[in-house]
N, C-alpha and C positions, 0 to 999 in steps of 0.2 A: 374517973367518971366524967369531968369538967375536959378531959381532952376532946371526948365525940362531938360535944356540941360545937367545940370550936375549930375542929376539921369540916363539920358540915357547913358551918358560916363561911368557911373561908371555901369550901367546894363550890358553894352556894355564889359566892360574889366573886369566885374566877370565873364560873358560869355566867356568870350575868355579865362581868366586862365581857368576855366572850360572844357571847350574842350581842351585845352593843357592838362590838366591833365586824361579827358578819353582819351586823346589818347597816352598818356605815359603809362597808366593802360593798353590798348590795343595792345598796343605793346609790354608789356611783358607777357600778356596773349600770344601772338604769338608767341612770345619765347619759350614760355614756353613748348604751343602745338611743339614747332618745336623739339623741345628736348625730349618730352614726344613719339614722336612718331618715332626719330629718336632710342629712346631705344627701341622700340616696336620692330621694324626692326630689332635692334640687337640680341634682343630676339627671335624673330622668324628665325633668321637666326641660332643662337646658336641652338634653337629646332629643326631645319630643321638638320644641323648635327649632333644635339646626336640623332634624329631620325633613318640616315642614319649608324651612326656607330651601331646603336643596331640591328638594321637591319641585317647590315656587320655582328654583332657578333654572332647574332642566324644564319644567312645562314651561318655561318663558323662552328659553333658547331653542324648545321643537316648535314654540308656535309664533315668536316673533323675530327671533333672532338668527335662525339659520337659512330660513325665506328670505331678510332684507339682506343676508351675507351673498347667498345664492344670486337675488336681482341685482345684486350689485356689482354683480360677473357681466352681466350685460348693460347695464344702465347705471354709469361711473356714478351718477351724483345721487343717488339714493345712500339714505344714510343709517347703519345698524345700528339699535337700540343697543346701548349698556345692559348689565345687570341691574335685576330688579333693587339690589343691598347694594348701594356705593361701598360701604364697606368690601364687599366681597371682589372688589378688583384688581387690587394688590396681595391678597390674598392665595396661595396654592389652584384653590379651587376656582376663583376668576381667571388666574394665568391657563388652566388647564380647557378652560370653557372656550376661554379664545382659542387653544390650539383648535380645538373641535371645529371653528368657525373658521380658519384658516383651513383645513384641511379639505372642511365642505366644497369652501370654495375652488379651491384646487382643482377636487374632483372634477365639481360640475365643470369649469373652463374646459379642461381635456378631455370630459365627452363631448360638450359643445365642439370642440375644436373636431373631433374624432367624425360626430354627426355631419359636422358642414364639410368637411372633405367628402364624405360618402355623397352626400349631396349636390356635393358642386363637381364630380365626376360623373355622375349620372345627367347631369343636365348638359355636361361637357358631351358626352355621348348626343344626346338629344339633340343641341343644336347642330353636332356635326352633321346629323342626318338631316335637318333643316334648312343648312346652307346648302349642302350639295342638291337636294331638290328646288331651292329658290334659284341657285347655278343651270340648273336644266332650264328652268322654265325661263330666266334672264335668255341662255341659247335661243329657243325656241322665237319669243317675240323679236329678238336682233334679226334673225331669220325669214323673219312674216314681215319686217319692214323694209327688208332689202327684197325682197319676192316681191310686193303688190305695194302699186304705185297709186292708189286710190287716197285721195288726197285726207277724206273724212277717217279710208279706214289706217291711214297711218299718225291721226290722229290722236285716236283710237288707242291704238299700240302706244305711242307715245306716252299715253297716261296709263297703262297698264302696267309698261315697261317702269313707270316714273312708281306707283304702289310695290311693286316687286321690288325695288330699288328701296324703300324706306322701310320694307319688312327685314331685307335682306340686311338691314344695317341694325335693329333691335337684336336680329339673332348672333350679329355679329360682336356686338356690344357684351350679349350675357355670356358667347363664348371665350370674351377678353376678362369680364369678371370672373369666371369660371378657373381661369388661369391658361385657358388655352390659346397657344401664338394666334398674331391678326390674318395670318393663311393665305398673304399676298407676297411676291416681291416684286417691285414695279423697278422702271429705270429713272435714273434722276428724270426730275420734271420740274417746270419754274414753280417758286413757290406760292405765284398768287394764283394757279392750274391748281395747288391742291386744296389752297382757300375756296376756290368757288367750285372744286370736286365735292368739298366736304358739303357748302350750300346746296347743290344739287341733290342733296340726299333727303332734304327735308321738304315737308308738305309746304309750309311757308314761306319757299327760296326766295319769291318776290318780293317779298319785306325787305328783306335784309341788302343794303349799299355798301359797297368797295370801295377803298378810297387806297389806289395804290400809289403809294412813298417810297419803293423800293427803286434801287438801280438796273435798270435793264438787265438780264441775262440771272440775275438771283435766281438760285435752284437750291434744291436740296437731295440730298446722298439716295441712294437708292432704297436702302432699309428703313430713312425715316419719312419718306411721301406716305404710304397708307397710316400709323400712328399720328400725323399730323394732321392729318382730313378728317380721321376720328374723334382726335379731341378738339377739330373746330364745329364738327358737325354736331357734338353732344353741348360744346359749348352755347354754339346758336341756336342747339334743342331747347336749352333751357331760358334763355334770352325773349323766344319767339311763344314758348308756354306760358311766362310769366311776365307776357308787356301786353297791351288791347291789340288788338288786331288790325287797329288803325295807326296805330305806328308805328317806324322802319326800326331796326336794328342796324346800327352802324360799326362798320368794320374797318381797322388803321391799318397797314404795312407801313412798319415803320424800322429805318435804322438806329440798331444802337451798338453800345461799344463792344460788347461781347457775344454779337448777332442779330438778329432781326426780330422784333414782337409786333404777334397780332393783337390787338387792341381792338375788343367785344362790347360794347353801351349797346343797354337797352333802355328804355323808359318804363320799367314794370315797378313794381311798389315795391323793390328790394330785399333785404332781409333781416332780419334782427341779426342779435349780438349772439346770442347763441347759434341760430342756423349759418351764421360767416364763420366762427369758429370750427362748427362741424365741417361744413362744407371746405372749410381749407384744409382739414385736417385728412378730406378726403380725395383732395384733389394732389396734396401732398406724398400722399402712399406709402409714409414713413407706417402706418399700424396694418395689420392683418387684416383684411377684407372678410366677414364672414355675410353666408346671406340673410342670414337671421336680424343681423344691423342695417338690412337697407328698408326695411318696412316691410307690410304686407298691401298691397302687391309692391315687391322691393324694387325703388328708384336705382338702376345701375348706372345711370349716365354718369357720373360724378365718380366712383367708383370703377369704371374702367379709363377712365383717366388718369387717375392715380395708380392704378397697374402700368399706364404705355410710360408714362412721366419715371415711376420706378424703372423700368425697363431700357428706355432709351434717352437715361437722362436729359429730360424736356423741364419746363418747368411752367406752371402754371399757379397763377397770384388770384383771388377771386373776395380779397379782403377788404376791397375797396369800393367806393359808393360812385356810383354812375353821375356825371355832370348834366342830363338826362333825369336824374332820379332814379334810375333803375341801381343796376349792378354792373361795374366794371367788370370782366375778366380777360385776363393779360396771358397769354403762351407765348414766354422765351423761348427761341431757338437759339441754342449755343453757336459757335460759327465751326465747331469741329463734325456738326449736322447741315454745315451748308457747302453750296459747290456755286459753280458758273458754267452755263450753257450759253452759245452765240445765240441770241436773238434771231442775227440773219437765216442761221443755219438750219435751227432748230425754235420758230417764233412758240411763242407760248399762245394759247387755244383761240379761238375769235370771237369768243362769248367772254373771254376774261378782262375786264378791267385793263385798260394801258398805266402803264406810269406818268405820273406826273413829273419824273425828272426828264430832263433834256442831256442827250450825251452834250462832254467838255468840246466845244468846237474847235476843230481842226488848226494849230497854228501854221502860216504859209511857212513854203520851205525858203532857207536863206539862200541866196544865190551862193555856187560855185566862186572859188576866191578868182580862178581863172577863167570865168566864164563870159562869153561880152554880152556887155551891159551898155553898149551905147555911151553913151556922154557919162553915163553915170548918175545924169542931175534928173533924169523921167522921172513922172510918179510912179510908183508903182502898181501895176496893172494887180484890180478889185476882181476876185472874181465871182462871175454870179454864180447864183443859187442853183440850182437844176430845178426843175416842175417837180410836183409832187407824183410817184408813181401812180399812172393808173393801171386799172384790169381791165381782161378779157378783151375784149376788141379794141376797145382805148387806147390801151399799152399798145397794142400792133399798131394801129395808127399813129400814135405818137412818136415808134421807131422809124415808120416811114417816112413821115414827115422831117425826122431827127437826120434822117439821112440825105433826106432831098434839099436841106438847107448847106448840105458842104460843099454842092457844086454850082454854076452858073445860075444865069436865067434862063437862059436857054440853052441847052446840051441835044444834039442831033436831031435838030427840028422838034424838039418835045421841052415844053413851059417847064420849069422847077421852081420851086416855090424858091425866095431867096430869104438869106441871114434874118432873123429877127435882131433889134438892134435892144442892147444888154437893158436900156431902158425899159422896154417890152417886156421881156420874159417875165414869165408868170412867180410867183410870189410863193414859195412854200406854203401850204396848207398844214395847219398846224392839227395832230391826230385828235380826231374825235371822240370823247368817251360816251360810248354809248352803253345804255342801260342792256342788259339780258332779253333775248327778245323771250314774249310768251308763247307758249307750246301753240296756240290759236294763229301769231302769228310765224311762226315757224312751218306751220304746215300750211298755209295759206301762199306764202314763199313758194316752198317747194312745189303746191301746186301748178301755181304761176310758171314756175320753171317748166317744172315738165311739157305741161301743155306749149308752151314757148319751141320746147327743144321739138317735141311730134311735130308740131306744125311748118315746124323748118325743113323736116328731113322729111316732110312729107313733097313741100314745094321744091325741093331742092331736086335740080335735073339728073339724068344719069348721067355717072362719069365717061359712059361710052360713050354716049349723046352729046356731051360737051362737044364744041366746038373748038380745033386747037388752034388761037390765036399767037401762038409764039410764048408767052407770058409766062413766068414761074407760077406755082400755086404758091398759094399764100401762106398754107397749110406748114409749108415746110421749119417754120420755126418752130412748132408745138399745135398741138388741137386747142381751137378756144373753147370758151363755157356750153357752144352748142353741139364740141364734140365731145364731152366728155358724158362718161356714164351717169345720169340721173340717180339712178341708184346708190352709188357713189357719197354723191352729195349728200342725198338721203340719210346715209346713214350716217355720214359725218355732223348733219344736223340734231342728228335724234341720238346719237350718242357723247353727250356733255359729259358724263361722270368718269367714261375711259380717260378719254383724252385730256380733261381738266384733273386727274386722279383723283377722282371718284371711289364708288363701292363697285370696281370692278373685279374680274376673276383674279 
């Protein structure tokens, strides 16, 4: 009977450690969960703000930082913002935001690129149809000035012809920017013909002074006279833009060692540090021209520069500051772009600028070893100078005169002038530089002529009529200035920019 009660104690208190022991096991199950889900919470919280910061960092790169990657395709010194978390730039996530912002930019350059070719084909079209109509009408007024001898109305044309000529050199300019060749090929010409062809293009030309340092007969190759005229004419565009109106732009021909440089002073308020930079980098032509980079409305002068300079290895410096105050700019010509034409043969224009150098005078020739020389002990015979040549009637006179001193005093009952003695003769005239004349006075000239020439060939008898005294005509050397065609003249006066290589066909 003493067994039951002590089976139930002992059933009793393995029960009771038993529940003391699930409920030790159950309370660090509780723990457990308490902790397990206390990290849950921290987890999620963590996820909740890397969610939030990624969030931050894509709205930050749609709204700050793929805009300043983008402008930065076209305007180098704009600068793109970081990530919002400096942490996150070393990061997986920062390396991959960048590629995003590399790539953007990518894109956008190679539409940009893709858009400005469509563009600048289209305009290539444009101006082709713009020169060949400003081509007709250049015909046309050439035409009306060699037609009508009206002093006023070839005035008139003169300055029509002179607007058509500075349109026709804009359109020609954006079709160099454009990429399309200059659409001339001329024959070699001197090269201070193509300096004051290129002045001749602009409204301004009177401003602007010659100062030619070249050696006589200096020319250049046939390919590089129009590229040459264009970047002195866009050169002294901007010279004559950017100085007062009251004063001159001065222009050097000068030699140097590995060709000839024109040398551009203005007196305009110059440039900062940044616009010489741009500016040479565009005059350089080393980067891709698009039109998007020259402004609105886009300045192409400077820019088709750097097209002719890429093109026919020219070289143009614009880095330097004007003694003047303005702005220096300098175009090398290499010497494998220059040539030599005879002066005598082929003079350069009669509106251009002479040179200042003097050819190397003639040394005498030595006498023959077996030649007689007299005693041997004479001075030797100095010889003079000749006159300066003159024109038109002058020159005829002067040859008759030059002729009538080789014989007597008197030859078959008829006076002849006799020798001028070497003391007498007349002095070399040393060449005159004269300025340009103005359109006012050009047409006031040819007025004057004309009228001159009518009124001769009005008094002038008929050849029938003449009476034949034995006598040669005079005629027979050449026609002088009152036989030739007025017209002629005419047009050789009103046409500068051909003949100096100009903005001609």
């Amino acid at each position: 009977m003493t067994a039951l009660p002590d089976l139930a104690a002992g059933g009793l208190a393995l029960g009771t450690l038993s529940a003391f022991a699930l409920g030790g096991q159950l309370v660090r199950l509780r723990r457990r969960d308490a902790r397990r889900r206390a990290e849950i919470a921290a987890l999620r919280t963590r996820l909740d703000g890397s969610l939030r910061a990624f969030t931050s960092e894509v709205e930050h790169l749609a709204a700050r930082r793929v805009p300043a990657a983008a402008g930065q395709v076209t305007h180098r010194h704009l600068d793109v913002p970081g990530p919002l978390q400096p942490l996150t730039a070393d990061t997986p996530l920062g390396r991959a935001l960048d590629d995003v912002l590399v790539a953007v930019q990518s894109e956008v350059a190679a539409q940009r690129t893709r858009v400005d070719a469509a563009a600048q084909a289209g305009m290539r079209g444009a101006t082709r149809e713009i020169q060949a109509a400003l081509y007709r009408l250049q015909d046309a007024l050439r035409q009306l000035q060699q037609r009508y001898d009206d002093p006023e109305l070839a005035q008139t044309l003169f300055a029509l012809d002179h607007e058509n000529e500075q349109s026709l050199r804009r359109a020609q300019v954006a079709a160099v920017v454009c990429g399309a060749w200059v659409g001339l090929a001329r024959e070699e010409s001197h090269l201070v013909d193509a300096v004051t062809g290129g002045q001749a293009r602009l409204a301004g030309y009177h401003r602007v002074t010659v100062h030619n340092h070249l050696e006589p007969g200096t020319a250049l190759v046939s390919h590089a006279v129009e590229p040459v005229a264009i970047i002195v004419a866009e050169l002294l565009d901007n010279a004559l833009r950017h100085s007062a109106p009251d004063t001159d732009v001065v222009v050097s021909l000068e030699h140097v060692h590995h060709g000839v440089c024109v040398t551009i002073d203005d007196a305009g308020l110059g440039m900062t540090e940044d616009e010489r930079r741009r500016a040479q980098r565009l005059v350089a032509g080393d980067d891709p021209i698009l039109l998007t980079d020259l402004g609105d409305p886009p300045r192409m002068g400077l820019a088709a520069i750097g097209r002719l300079t890429r093109q026919f290895d020219l070289r143009v410096d614009v880095s330097s500051a004007s003694p003047y105050g303005g702005v220096r700019a300098v175009l090398r010509v290499g010497s494998h772009l220059l040539s030599r034409l005879d002066p005598d043969e082929k003079p350069p224009a009669a509106s251009a600028p002479r040179t200042t150098r003097r050819p190397a005078p003639a040394r005498p020739a030595a006498p023959a070893p077996g030649s007689d020389s007299g005693s041997g002990s004479g001075p030797t015979p100095v010889p003079v100078p000749a006159p300066a040549p003159a024109h038109g009637y002058d020159a005829e006179r002067t040859e008759s005169g030059a002729a009538g001193h080789q014989g007597a005093a008197v030859e078959d009952g008829l006076p002849r002038r006799r020798r001028r003695t070497a003391s007498a003769a007349p002095r070399p005239v040393a060449a005159e530089t004269r300025p340009p004349r103005r359109p006012e006075e050009a047409a006031a000239a040819l007025g004057a002529l004309q009228a001159g020439t009518a009124a001769a060939r009005s008094a002038a008898p008929d050849p029938a009529e003449r009476p034949d005294d034995g006598m040669p005509e005079r005629g027979g050397r050449g026609a002088g200035p009152a036989d030739r065609d007025p017209r002629a003249d005419r047009s050789a006066a009103h046409e500068p920019t051909d003949h100096e290589g100009g903005a001609a066909r």
